[in-house]
N, C-alpha and C positions, 0 to 999 in steps of 0.2 A: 465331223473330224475323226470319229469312230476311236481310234485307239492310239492316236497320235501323243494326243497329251497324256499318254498315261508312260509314254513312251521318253516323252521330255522329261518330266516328272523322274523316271527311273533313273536317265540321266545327271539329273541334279540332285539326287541323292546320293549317284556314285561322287560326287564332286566333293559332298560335304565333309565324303569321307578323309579326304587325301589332308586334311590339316591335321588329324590325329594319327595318320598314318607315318608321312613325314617327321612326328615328333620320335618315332623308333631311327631315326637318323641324326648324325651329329652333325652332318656335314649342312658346307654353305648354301645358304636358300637358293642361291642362284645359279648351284651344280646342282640343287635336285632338282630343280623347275625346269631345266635342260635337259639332266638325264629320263627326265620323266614324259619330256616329249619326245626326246631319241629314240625310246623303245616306243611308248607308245604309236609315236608318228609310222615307224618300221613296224611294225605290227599292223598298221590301218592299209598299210601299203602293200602288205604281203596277201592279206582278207583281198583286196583290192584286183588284185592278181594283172592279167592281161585287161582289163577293163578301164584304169588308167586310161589308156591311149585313144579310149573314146570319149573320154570326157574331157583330155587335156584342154586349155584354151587360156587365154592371158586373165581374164577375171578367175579363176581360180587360182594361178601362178602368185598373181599379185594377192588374191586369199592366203596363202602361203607365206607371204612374207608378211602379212597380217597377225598371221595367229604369232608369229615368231617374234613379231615389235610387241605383241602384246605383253609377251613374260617378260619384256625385257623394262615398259616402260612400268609396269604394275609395281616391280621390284623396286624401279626409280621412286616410284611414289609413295612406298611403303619406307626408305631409307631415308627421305625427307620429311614426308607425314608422320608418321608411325603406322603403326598394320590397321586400326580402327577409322582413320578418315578418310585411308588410301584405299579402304578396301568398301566402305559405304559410296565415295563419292564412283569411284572406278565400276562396283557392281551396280549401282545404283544408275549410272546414266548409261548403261547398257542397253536396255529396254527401251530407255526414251531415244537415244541414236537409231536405235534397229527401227521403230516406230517413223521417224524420219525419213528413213534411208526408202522405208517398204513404198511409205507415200509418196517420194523424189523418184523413184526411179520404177516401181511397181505399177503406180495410181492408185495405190491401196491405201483409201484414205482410213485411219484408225476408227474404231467406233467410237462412241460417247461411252459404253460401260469400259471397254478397251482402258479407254483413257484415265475414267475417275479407280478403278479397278489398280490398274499401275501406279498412278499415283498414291494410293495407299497403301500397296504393297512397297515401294521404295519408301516411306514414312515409317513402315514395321519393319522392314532391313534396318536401317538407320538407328532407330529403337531400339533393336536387337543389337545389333554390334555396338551402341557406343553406350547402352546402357548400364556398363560399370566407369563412365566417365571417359571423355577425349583427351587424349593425350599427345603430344606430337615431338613430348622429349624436349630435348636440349637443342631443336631445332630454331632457325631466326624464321622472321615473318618473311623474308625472302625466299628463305629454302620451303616454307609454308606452301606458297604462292604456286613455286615450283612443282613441287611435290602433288599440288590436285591438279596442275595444265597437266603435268601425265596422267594423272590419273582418268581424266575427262580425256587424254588422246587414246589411252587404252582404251574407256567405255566404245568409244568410237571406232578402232579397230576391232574389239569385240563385233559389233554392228555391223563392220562390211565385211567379214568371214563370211557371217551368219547369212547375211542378206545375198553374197555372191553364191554360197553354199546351196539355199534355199533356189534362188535362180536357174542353175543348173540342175538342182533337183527336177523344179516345175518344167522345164524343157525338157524333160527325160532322162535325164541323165540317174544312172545307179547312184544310189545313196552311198554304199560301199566305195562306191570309184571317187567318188566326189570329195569323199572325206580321205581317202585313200592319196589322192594327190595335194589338198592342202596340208594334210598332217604328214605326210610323206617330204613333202617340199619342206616344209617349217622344222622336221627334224633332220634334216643336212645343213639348213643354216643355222640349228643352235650345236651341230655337233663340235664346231671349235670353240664356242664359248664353253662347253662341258670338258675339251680338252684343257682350257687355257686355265680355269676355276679348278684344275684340278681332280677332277670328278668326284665320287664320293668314298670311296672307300670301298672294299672288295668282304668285308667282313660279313658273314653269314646272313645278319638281323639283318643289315644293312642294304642286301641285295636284295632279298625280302622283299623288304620295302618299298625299294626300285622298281622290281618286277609289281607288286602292287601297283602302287602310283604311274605306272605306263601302260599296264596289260587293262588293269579296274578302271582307274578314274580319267585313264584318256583313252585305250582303243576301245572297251567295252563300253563306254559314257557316251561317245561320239558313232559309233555305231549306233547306238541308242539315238542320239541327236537327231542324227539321219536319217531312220527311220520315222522318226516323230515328223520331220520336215515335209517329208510326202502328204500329209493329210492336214500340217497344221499351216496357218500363217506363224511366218518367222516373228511378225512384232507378238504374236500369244504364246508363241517359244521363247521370246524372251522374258516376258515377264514370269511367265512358268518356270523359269529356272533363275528365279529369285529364294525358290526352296533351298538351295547351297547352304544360305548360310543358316536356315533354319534347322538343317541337319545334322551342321557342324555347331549349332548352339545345344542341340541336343544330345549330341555322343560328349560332349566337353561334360555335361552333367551327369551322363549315365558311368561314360569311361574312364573320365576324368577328375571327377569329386566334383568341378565347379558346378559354384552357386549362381543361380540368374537374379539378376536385379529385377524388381517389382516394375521396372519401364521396359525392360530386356523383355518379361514373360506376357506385357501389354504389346509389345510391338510382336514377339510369335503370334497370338490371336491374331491381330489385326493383319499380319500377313499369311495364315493359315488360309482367314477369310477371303482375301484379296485373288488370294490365287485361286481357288472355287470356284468366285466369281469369274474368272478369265478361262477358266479350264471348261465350264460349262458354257454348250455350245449358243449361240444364239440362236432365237426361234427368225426363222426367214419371211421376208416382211411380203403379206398377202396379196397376191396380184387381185385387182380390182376386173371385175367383165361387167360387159354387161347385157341382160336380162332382155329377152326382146322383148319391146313393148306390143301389148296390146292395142289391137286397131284404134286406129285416132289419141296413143297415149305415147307420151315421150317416153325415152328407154330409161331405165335406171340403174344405176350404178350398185353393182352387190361386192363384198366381198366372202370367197370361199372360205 
């Protein structure tokens, strides 16, 4: 995989950033979540250049309107959940959709470490994020309910960006162009919800921050992504960018004073480990030949 997953990895570190970045903002989560793919999306699109038009195709299109339900239902399920079950359940089955998807429609059946490998790593997510307790507010068990079907429809449009992105990568297609037309497409259709929310405010910090959150943790992230997708499989890109939150667990105590819970600082190990394990390549499994045999003896089976 050579330098793919260092590549992912880079990527979901820019990501982890944009939670403490967003807090130099006053405005609505869900005028910066829009404006931060407006610019971003425009930015991926400009890198992109004339190369669009050779990558255009309806699975990417439809990629497109992916990444754009994505911010929309996250948000859903954060305003019903609270941000700790909407954002474990939503990141969390990320990985396991894309794992789905790559086996449905790839034949790329996941491995055995693949699998126990993620499955641990979504246990130290889980740890990580709810380990100062779940909370879900003043929400009813209806809006509960609610609130993770999005959240699980998000992991799930996460997973077919990803898997349509990777696709067209694996066929040839520019990383740059690829990402250039779903991020491209996805920031003309959040640009009237960014009008309609109002946008964010024009104030100095403010803009900052914007141009952060679209130029760092979406066009420079996803440029990142892209690259990584050329060398890696999409289901060990996504469990590889399960680091997000371990990143964003970590500037909250460096940047921010917080404390980590003693389940919080068990679940970073056990997802530090997890991701190692996914990131390191498997060894390839040794063709068997065989050996000529010696006059009058049967041939035998060696492996190199």
């Amino acid at each position: 995989m050579r330098n793919g997953p260092i590549a992912v990895v880079a990527a979901a570190v820019l990501w982890g950033t944009a939670g403490t970045a967003g807090l130099l903002v006053s405005a609505d989560s869900v005028a910066l979540a829009a404006a931060r793919l407006v610019v971003g999306g425009a930015a991926l699109a400009l890198m992109a250049g004339s190369g669009i038009r050779r990558v255009l195709s309806p699975g990417l299109l439809l990629g497109a309107v992916a990444v754009a339900a994505y911010q929309l239902c996250f948000f859903a399920s954060v305003a019903r959940t609270g941000v700790a079950i909407g954002t474990v359940v939503a990141i969390g089955s990320g990985p396991v959709f894309t794992g789905l998807l790559s086996w449905l429609l790839h034949r790329r059946r996941p491995s055995r470490r693949w699998v126990m490998a993620t499955a641990a790593a979504i246990c130290g997510c889980a740890a990580l994020i709810v380990g100062g307790g779940v909370s879900a507010g003043g929400s009813t068990s209806g809006q509960v309910v609610s609130g993770v079907l999005f959240a699980l429809l998000g992991g799930l449009l996460y997973a077919f960006y990803a898997v349509m992105a990777a696709r067209a990568i694996g066929d040839g297609g520019e990383s740059n162009a690829v990402m250039g037309v779903m991020f491209g497409g996805a920031a003309l259709i959040m640009l009237p919800v960014l009008v309609v929310n109002g946008g964010v405010g024009w104030e100095p910090r403010g803009l900052v921050a914007v141009l952060y959150l679209g130029l760092g943790t979406t066009a420079l992230s996803y440029f990142l992504y892209g690259r990584g997708l050329r060398t890696t499989p999409v289901a060990t890109a996504a469990t590889l960018a399960l680091a997000e939150p371990a990143v964003a667990a970590l500037l909250g105590v460096v940047v921010l004073g917080e404390r980590l819970a003693p389940v919080s600082v068990a679940g970073l190990v056990l997802l530090a480990f997890s991701l190692a394990a996914v990131a390191i390549p498997e060894r390839a499994a040794r063709p068997e030949v065989r050996v000529p045999a010696e006059a009058g003896a049967p041939g035998v089976r060696e492996r190199r």
